[in-house]
N, C-alpha and C positions, 0 to 999 in steps of 0.2 A: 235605232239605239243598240249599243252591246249589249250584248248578253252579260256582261261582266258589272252592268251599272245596275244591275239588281241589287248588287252588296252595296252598301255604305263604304265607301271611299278606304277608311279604318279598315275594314277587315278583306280588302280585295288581295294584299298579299302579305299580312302579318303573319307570324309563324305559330301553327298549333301543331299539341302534341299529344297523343293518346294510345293507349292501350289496346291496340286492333284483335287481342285473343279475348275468349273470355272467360273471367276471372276466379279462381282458385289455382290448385296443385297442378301441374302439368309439366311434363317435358320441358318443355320450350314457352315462351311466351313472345308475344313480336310487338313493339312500341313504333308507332308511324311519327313523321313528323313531316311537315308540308310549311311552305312559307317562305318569304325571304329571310336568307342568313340561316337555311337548316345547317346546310354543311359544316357551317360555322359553329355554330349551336354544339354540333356533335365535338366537333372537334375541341373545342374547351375542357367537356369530361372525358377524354379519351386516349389512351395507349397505344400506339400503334403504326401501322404506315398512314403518314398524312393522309385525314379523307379528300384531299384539294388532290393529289394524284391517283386518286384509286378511280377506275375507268368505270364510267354508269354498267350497272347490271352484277359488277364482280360482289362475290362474295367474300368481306375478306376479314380477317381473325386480328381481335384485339382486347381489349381490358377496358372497362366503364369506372374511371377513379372518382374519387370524393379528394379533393383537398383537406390536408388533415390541420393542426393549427402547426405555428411557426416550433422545430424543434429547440431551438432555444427556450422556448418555453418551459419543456418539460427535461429535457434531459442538457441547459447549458451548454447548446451549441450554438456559439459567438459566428456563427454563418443566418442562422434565423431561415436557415431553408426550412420548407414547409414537407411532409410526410403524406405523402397519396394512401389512400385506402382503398385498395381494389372490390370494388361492389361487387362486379360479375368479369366475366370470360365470357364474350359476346361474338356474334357474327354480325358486321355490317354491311347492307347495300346502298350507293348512293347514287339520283338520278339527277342531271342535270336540267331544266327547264329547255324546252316544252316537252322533254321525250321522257314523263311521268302518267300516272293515273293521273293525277290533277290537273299536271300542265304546269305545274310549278317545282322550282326545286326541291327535293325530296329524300328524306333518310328514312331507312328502317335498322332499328336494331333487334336483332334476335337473340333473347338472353335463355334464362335458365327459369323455366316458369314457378308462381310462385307470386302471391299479392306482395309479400315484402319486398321481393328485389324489384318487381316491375313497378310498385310506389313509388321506392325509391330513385329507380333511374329516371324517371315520370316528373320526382321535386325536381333532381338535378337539371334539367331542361328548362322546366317552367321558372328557375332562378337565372338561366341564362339568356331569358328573354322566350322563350314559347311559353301560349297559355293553353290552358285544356280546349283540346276539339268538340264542338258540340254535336249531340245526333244529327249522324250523314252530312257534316260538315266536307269531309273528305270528297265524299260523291257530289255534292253540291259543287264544290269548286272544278272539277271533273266537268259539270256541267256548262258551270258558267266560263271556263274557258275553252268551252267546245270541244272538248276531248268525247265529251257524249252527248246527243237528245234527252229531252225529256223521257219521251218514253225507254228509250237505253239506261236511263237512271233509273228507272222505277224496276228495271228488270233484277238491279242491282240485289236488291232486298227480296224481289219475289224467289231469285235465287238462293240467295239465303235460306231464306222460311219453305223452301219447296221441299214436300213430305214424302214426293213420292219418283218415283225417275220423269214421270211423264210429266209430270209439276217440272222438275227439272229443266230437260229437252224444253220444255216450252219458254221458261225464262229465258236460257240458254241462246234461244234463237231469237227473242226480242232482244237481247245484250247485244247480241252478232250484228242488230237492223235490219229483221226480219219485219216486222212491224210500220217500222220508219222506211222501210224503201217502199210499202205502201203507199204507205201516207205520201210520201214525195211522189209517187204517179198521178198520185188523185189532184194533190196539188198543181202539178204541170198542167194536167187537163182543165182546172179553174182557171189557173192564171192563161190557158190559150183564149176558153173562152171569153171569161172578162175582158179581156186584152182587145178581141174584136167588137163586145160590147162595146168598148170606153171608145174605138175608132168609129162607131156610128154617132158618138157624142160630139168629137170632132166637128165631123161632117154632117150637120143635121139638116141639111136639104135632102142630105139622100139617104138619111134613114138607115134601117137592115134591109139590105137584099136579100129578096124570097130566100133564094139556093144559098145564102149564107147564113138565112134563119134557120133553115133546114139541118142543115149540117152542125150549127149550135145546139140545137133542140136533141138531134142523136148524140153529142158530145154531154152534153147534161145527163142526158138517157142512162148513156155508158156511164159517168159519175154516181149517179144516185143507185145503180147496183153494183156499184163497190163499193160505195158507203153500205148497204144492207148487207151486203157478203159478209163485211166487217163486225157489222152488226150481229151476225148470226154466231159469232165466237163469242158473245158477252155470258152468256150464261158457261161457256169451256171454262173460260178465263175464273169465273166468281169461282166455278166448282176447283178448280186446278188451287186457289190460292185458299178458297175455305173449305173445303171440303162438300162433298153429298151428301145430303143428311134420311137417312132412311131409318124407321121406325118398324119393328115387329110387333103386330097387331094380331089378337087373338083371342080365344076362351080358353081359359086352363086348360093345361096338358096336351095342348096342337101339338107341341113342339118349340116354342119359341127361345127358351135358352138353350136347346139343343142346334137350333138353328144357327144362335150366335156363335157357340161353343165351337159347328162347325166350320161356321167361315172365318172366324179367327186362327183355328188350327189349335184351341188347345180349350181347357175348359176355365174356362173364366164365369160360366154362371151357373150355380148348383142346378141339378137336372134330379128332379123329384117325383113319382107319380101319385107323390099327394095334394090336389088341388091350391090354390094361391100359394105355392113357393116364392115368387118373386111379387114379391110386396111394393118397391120400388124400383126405380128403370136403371137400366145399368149400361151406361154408352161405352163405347172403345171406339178407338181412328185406326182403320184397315186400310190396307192397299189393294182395291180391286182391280187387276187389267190397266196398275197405272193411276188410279183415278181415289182420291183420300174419300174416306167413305167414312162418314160418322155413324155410327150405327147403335140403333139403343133398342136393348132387349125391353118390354113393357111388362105391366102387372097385368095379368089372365081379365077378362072384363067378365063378369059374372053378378051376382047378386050377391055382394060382398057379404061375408058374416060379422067384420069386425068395423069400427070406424078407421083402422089403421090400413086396411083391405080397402074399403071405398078410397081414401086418398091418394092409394097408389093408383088406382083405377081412374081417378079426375086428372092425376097429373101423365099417364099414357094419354087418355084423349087429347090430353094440351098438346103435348108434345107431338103427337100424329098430325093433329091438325098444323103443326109447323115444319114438319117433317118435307120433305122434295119429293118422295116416295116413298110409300104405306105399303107394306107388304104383308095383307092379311091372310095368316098361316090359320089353316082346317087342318083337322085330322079328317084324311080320305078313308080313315077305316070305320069312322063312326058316319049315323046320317048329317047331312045339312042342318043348322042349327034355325030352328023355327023363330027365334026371336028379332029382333031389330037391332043387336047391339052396335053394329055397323052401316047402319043409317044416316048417320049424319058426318061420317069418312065423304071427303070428295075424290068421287071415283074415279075423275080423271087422273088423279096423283096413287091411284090405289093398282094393284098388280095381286091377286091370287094364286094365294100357294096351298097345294094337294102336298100335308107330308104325308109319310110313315106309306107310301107307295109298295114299301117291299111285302105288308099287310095285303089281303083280298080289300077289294076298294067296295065301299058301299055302295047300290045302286043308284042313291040320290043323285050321286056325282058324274053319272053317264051324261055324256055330250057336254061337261063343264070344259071350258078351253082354259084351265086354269094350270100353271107350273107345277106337276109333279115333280116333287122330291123325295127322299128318304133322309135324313140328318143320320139314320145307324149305319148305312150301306155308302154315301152319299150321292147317290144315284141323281140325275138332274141337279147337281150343285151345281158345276159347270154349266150349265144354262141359266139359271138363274143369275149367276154371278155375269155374265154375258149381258141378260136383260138390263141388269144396274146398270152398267155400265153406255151400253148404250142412251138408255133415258138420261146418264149423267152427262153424255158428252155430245146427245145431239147427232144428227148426221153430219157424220164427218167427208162427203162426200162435198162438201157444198164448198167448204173452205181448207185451206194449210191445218192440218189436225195438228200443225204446232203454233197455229195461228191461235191468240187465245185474250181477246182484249178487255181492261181491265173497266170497274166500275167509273171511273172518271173520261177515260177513254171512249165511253160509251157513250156520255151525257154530252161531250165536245162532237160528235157523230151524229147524236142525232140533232143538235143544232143546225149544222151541216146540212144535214138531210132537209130539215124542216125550209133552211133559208134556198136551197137548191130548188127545190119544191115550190116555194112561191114563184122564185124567178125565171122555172118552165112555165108555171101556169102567165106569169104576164106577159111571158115572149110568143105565148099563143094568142094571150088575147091582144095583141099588138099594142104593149104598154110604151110609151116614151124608153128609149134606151138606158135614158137615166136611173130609172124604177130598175129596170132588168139592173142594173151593175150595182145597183145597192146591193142589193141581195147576196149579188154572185160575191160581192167582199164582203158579205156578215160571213155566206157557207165557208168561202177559202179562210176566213180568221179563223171559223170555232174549225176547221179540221187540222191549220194550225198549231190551234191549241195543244193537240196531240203531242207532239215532237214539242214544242215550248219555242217553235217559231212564231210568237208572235209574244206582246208582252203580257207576262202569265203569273207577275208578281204575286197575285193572289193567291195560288195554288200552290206556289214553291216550299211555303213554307210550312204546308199542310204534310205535302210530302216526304220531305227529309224530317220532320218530326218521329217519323214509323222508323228512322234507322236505330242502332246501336252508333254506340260512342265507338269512336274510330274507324266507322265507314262512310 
């Protein structure tokens, strides 16, 4: 089936038209239009050198008019010519069909930013036959006419929303078909083996041959750890698109808004030495080494004196316990605190930090392997901020550190893996060939699914929901 029979027949090449910038006062503003009859479209309200001669890609200068009413109307002129009203002074580009984003013929006009003029050149259109684009309508048809994969669209928007450079770079190179030239190895290797599966279905007096069972069984082998390779970037991917979520955990006066204060670079959380100053959490999104880091200062955990103090107090625990990493900050100048406040932190997600280092260190703390810092000096910042990063991104030794696959991505993988998985285990215990190739067509669909090689109606429209209007 096309890819293109996704849409409803109606909207496989009508013409929509939308506001690609987004919206207020700006410079510039840009109007996309995509569809059959753009050029056409344009050319209606337009001043200038015919858009039907102006060569895909030129940039080229004209006037966006409004037809005004017949001047006999108002000033008794027995011609009844009609009076243009110049909207704007525009740059247009226009691309010929297949050689657009979409794949379909295509205009952009770039006016003078500004909700009233780009409203207005926006009616102009939608009177001339284009109707508004809906979110990621634009990348959708990109899709559907194979201009890009599935996963090359979705890189679309991660691009967009990427907070940080390395967010970036990582869209970036799934856009490129860094992702999807995976997935197309992984595929090859299914569809070899299947393929010799399906020829023992053929020939069922002779079954699989030992040495060609063999050699299928390593082919699988090889499969199912690049499916888990894959696998090992799900948590990059989440962190790259949602951030890291870390929590400063503590008793009054560790350090913990001085902590924030430092690794944000400026002071954003009052820094007090009189006990419960921060009452409630106070988060900010940092760029650590590349990697979006949400980061919430907490209220001191202590034997509150007030009921406004306890609440700040139950909503840090909340918030820890939801946290990625807990970073429970001590004062190294005072002893070890005898009580349990931190007991019910799970320590695997917990990391210990010694401030106020540039102080003599209390004996308690001898042979603690905990992260010295100073927030006043910032002595050991630079290691810590190292440590985040690392717990946020995993070892990157194992995969493309710009390799970085998404929550949906994941769940189609490990289908994959699971259906792969059964149809090693029956080609050992010598299943009918037929049982084997079931299998090996569920893994090769659900890895499929990735790239939207196979039919994925269900998910499309989950997907292009997350965009903006006119992308």
């Amino acid at each position: 089936m096309s890819a293109r029979n996704h849409l409803p027949a109606a909207e496989l090449n009508d013409l929509i038209a939308a506001v690609a910038t987004p919206p207020g006062r700006g410079a510039v503003a840009m109007i996309r239009l995509s569809g059959d009859g753009a050029i056409s479209a344009v050319k209606s309200i337009w001043r200038g050198r015919s858009p039907e001669s102006i060569p895909d890609g030129l940039q080229t200068f004209g006037r966006i008019v409004e037809k005004g009413p017949p001047r006999g109307c108002c000033e008794r002129d027995v011609s009844g010519s009609q009076q243009d009203e110049v909207v704007d002074e525009v740059m247009l580009v226009v691309r010929r069909a297949p050689h657009s984003f979409t794949g379909e013929e295509t205009a952009e006009i770039t006016c003078h930013g500004g909700i009233l003029v780009t409203r207005r050149i926006l009616d102009l259109l939608c009177a001339v036959g284009a109707r508004p684009a809906g979110p990621g309508e634009f990348t959708r048809r990109a899709f559907e006419n194979g201009k890009l994969d599935l996963a090359e669209a979705e890189a679309v928007i991660d691009l967009i929303n990427a907070g940080t450079d390395l967010a970036r770079r990582s869209a970036a190179a799934q856009l490129s078909g860094r992702l999807s030239a995976e997935i197309a190895r992984l595929r090859e290797d299914l569809i070899w083996v299947l393929a010799r599966t399906e020829a023992a279905i053929d020939f069922p007096d002779e079954g699989i041959d030992p040495d060609l069972g063999a050699e299928l069984e390593e082919r699988i082998v090889s499969c199912q750890e690049r499916i888990r390779l894959l696998l090992n970037s799900e948590q990059r991917g989440r962190v790259l698109r949602e951030g890291f979520r870390v929590a400063i955990l503590g008793l009054p006066n560790a350090g913990k808004s001085s902590l924030l204060n430092a690794l944000l670079g400026y002071d954003r959380a009052i820094v007090s030495p009189e006990p419960g100053t921060t009452r409630d959490y106070i988060e900010e999104t940092i760029d650590l080494g590349g990697v979006p880091v949400r980061l919430t200062d907490t209220a001191g955990l202590r034997d509150a004196a007030c009921e406004v103090e306890r609440e700040g107090m139950q909503r840090s625990r909340q918030l820890a316990l939801a946290a990625d990493l807990i970073l429970i900050l001590q004062d190294g100048s005072q002893p070890p605190p005898k009580s349990a406040v931190f007991d019910d932190v799970p320590p695997q997600r917990c990391v210990e930090v010694l401030n106020k280092s540039d102080l003599p260190q209390h004996n308690g703390w001898a042979g603690c392997g905990a992260v010295r810092i100073s927030c006043r000096t910032g002595q050991g910042l630079q290691q810590l901020v190292s440590l985040i990063v690392r717990r946020a991104l995993g070892d990157l030794s194992v995969t493309d550190p710009l390799l970085a696959v998404g929550a949906r991505h994941a769940h189609a993988l490990r289908k994959a893996l699971e259906r792969i998985g059964r149809a090693a285990a029956e080609l050992r215990a010598g299943q009918p060939p037929e049982i084997v190739a079931l299998d090996l067509r569920g893994s090769l669909e659900a890895a499929g699914e990735v790239v939207g090689a196979t039919n994925v109606e269900d998910v499309l429209s989950n997907i292009f929901s997350r965009f903006c209007i006119g992308k």
